[in-house]
N, C-alpha and C positions, 0 to 999 in steps of 0.2 A: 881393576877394582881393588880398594882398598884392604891390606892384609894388616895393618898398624892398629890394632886395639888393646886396649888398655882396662885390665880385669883386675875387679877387687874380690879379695877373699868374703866368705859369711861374715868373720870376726867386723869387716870396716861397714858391715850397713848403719848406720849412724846410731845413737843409741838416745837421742834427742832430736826435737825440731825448734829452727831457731829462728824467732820472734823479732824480724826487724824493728818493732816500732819503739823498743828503749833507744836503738842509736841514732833514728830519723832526728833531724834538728828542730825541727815542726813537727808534730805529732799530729793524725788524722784529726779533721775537725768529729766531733761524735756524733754518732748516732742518734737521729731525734725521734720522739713519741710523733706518732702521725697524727695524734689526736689533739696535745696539747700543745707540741712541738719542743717541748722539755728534753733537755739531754738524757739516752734513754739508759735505764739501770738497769743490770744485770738480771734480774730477776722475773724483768717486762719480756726477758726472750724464752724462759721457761716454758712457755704454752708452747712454742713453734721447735725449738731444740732441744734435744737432750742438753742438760744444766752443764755439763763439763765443758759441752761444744760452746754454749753460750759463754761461761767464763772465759775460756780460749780467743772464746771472739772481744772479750771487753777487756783482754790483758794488753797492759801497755807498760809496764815494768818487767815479766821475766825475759830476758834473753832466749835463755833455752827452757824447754817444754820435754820431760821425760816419754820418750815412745811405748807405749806402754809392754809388757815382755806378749803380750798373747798377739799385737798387732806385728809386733816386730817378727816374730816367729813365721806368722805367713808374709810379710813380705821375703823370706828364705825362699821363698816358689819361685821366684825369679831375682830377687834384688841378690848382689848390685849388679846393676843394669853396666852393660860396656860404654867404654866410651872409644871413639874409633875416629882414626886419623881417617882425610876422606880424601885419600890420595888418588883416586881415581877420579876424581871431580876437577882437583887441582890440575890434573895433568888435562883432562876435558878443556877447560877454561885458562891453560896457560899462563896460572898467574902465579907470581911471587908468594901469594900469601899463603899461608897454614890452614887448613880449615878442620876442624874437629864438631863431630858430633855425638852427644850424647843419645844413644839408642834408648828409650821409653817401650820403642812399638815391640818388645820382648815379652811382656806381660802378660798373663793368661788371655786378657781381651783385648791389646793391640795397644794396648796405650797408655799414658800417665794415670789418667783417673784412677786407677785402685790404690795409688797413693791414699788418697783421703778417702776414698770410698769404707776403702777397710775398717780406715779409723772411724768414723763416723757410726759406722754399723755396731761396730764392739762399741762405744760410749752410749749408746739405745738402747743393746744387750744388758748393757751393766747396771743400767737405770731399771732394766724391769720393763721397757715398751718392747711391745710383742710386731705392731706394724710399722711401717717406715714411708712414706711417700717423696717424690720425689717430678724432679721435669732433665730432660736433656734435649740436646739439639738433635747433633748429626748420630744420638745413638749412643756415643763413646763412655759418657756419665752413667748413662742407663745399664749398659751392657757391665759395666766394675760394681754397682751399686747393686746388680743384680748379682752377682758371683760373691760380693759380700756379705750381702742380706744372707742367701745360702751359708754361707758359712758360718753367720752366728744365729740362724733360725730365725728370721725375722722373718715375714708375709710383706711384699712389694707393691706398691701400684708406681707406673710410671707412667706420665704424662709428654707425651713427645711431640713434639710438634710438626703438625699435618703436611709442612711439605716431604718433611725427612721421613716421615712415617712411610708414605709412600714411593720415595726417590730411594729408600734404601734400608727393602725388608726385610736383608739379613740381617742388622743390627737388630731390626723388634724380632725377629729369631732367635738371636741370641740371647737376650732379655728372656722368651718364653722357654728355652731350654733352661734355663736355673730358675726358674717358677714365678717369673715376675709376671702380674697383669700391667698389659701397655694401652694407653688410651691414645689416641688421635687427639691433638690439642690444638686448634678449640674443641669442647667435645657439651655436649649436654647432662652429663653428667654433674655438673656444678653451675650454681648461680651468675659466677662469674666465665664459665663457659659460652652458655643460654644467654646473657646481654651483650657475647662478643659475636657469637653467628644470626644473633637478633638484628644489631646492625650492620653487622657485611658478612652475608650468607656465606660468602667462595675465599674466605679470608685463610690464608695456610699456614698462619700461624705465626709465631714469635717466642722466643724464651720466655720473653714476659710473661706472656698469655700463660704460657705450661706452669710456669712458677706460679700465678696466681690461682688456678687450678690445684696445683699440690699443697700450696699452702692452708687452700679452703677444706679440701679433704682431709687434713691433718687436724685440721681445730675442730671439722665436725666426726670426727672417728676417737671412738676409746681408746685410752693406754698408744694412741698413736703421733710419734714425731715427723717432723719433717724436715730431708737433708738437701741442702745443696751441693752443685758441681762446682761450682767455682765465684769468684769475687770478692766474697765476705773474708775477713780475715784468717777466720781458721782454717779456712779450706786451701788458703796459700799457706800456710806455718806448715800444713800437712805436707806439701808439695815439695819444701828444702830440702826433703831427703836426696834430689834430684841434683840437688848443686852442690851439698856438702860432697855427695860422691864425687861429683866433678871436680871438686877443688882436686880430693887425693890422687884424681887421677891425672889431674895435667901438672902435677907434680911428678908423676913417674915421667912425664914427656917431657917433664926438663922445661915447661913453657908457661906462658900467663899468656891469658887470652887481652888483646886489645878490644875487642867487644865483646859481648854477649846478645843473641838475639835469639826470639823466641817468638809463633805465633801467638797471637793476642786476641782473645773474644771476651771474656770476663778478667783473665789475669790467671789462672789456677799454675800454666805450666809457665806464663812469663816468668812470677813469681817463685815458681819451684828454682828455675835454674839461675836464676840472676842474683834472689834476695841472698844466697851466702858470697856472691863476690861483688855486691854490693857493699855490704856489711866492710872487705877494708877501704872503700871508697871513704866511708863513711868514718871510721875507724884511723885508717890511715895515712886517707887523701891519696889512695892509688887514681891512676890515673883511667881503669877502666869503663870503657862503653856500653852501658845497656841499652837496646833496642826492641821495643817493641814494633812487628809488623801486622795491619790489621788490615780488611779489607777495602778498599773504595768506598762499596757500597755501603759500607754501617761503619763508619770512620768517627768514633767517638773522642777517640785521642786527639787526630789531628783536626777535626772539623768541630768538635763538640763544646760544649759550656759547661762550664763548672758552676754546679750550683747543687744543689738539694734535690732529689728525687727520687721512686719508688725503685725499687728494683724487681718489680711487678707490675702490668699493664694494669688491674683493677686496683691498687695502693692498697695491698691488702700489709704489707712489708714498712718494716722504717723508713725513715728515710734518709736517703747515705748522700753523704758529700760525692762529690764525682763526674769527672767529666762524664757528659750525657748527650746522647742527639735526641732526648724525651721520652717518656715510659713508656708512649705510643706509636714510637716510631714503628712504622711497617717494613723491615729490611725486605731488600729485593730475593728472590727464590735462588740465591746462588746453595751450591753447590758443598761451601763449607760450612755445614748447618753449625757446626758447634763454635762459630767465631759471629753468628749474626745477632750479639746481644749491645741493646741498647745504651748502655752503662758501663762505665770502669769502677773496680773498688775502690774503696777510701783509699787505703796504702797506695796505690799506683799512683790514682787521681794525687795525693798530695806530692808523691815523688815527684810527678811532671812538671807538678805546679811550681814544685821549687830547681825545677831544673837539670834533676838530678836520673833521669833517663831522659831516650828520645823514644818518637813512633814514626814509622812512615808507612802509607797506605799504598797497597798493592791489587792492580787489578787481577778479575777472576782468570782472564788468559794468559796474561804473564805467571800465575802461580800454575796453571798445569806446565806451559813451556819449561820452568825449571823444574818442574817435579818428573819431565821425560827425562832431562840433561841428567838429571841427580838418579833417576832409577836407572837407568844405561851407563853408567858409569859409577855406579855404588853397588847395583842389584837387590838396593829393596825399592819397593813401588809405594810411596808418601802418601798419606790420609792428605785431602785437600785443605784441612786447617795446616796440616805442618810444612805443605808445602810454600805458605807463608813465608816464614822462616827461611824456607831453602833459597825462595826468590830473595829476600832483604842479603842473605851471606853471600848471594852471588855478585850484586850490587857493590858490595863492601868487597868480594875478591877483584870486579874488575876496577874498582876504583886504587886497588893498590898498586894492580898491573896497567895503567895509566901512570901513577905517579912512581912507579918503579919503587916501590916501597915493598919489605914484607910485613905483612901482619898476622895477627894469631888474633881466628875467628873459633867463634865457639856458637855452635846454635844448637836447640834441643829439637830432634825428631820427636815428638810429642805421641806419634802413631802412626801403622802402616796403613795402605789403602786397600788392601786387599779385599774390600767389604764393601769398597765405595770406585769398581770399574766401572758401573753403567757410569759414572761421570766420566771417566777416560773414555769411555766409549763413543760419547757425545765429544768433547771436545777432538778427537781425531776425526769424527765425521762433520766438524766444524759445524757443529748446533747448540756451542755454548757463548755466549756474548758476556762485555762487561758493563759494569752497573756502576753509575754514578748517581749521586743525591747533588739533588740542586738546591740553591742559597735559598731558594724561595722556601721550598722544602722543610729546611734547615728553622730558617725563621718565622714559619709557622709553627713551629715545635717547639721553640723557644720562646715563644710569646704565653705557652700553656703552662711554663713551668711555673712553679710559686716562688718568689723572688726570695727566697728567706737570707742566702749571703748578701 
């Protein structure tokens, strides 16, 4: 098991977050009013965000973004986060290459999300909104957003979606031990709830669904905002803390990474760990790899359209450019609840567009297979989104020990699975399958979009 980690002082937790979208060569297409379809103005996101998160979201000129001194302060509870040579994997897997990862799952609640959860919370606080609403998948958003709310006094509702609700209690445990209410989504609590179990009673849910839920509860509640886990911009600018730390630390390793890879459901930790070694791709024509890996089943990158669309099943949301498999797609009941969202954000979407990352989709059995190999030869046990990731870096280590090349991998463990055994539990007793979307599928979802590109 790997002993090679690489520790930064308090002094190097970053004291900014940096803003890919001045050095993109293409800048996102913007964000349109769903009503008129008018490029949307800063001002039109007021009702749904706190006004700073909104600004953050429509900045395309600062580079860097000041962290503010009371956010930065609790990330001191855990950041910086290690980054760790994963020499016991390599030796596993006999190959040539480097592999390093950036440990996340350290965090009070196992994972990247309290990155932006924090901040999101304090910019609600400072505005004077007393509730906060929200949706997550597999739990991991809900569980940081609740540990934040706590911290700056904000009241919670979270909206989680009815498979994960029930495949994995401890998370809404977690959530009701720092005082959040968690709903089952779909739920009858909301309009847009009651029209989604009106027509398909037994339906378990979708991000979107949850999203369109907390967004409706937010615009019918006082003094109350509504945060996102990930996609929209801000909520990746939040997340670079992840990869500026990484630069300084494989700088102590004396190394540059030949890729970068990260699991991918909306983009929140791709973005964390890629967007600062992106940035000298972009900067300085480095010659580095990012990779996004997402799953079979809900394969928006590699299977999807880029076009216009809701980032909520009822289009209660703008509408974002972005590769999409449609706002209604029904992802299969796997297992990595927090990677089954329909949509890629703007920023990714246009990265792809122009080339400047890759994606490859992974199925659900090949990600627990490496997330054995990587807990038995690491000793931490992977949240099934991050074992995404661990499958795509194995990929990339055996491909180098094929071509007898070394390379220097970098992927981010985004979160432990400690929360999420009953799924190890199932796929050791071989009662988890994998899930593929069919073309047909595909192009029935694509025929509902509104052609606006």
């Amino acid at each position: 098991m790997s002993t090679k980690k690489f520790l930064l002082e308090e002094k190097d937790i970053p004291s900014a977050w940096y803003n890919i979208i001045p050095d993109m060569p293409n800048k996102p297409l913007p964000l349109l009013n769903p009503k008129t379809k008018d490029p949307l103005k800063t001002e039109e996101l007021f009702p749904i965000f706190a006004e700073e998160l909104a600004r953050q979201e429509m900045n395309v000129t600062d580079s860097w973004i000041a962290i503010p001194d009371e956010v930065r302060e609790l990330y001191r509870i855990w950041r910086p986060t290690p980054l760790v040579r994963a020499t016991g994997l390599e030796k596993a897997l006999d190959t040539p290459a480097h592999i390093y990862f950036k440990n996340e799952s350290v965090s009070p609640i196992g994972s990247h999300k309290l990155n932006s959860a924090l901040a999101q919370a304090y910019y609600c606080k400072k505005e004077g909104v007393t509730n906060i609403t929200t949706e997550t998948g597999a739990g991991q958003w809900g569980a940081a957003l609740s540990f934040a709310a706590k911290a700056f006094g904000l009241e919670l509702a979270v909206y989680m979606v009815k498979v994960s609700y029930h495949q994995k209690p401890y998370r809404r445990s977690i959530m009701q031990t720092f005082g959040a209410e968690v709903i089952a989504s779909p739920s009858m609590s909301t309009r847009a709830g009651k029209d989604i179990i009106t027509r398909n009673p037994n339906y378990q849910g979708s991000l979107g669904t949850a999203i369109s839920e907390a967004v409706e509860l937010a615009m019918q509640t006082p003094n109350c905002k509504y945060t996102l886990g990930s996609a929209l911009n801000h909520v990746m600018l939040h997340q670079t803390v992840i990869g500026l730390e990484a630069e300084k630390q494989m700088e102590m390793a004396g190394e540059y990474p030949d890729v970068v890879i990260a699991c991918f459901g909306g983009g929140s930790n791709f973005s964390g760990i890629s967007f600062p070694f992106l940035r000298h791709k972009l900067r300085e024509n480095s010659a580095v790899r990012v990779v996004a890996a997402e799953p079979t089943s809900c394969p928006k990158l590699t299977r999807g359209e880029f076009q216009y669309d809701y980032g909520d099943e009822a289009g209660y949301t703008p509408l974002i450019p972005m590769f999409t498999l449609g706002h209604n797609f029904a992802p299969a009941n796997i297992h990595a609840g927090g990677l089954r969202y329909h949509g890629s954000g703007a920023i990714v979407s246009q990265l792809m567009k122009d080339g400047l990352m890759e994606a490859v989709d992974i199925q659900q059995l090949d990600t627990f297979k490496a997330a054995t190999i990587f807990a038995r030869a690491e000793g931490i046990i992977p949240a099934p989104e991050s074992s995404h990731a661990i499958a795509a870096a194995i990929q990339e280590a055996e491909a180098a020990k094929r071509e007898g090349k070394k390379k220097v991998i970098l992927f981010n463990l985004s979160g432990h699975g400690l929360i999420d055994m009953a799924s190890y539990d199932r796929y050791f007793a071989g009662d988890l399958a994998n899930y593929s979307v069919s073309d047909e599928e595909l192009k029935q979802n694509f025929k509902e979009l509104e052609k606006i590109i």
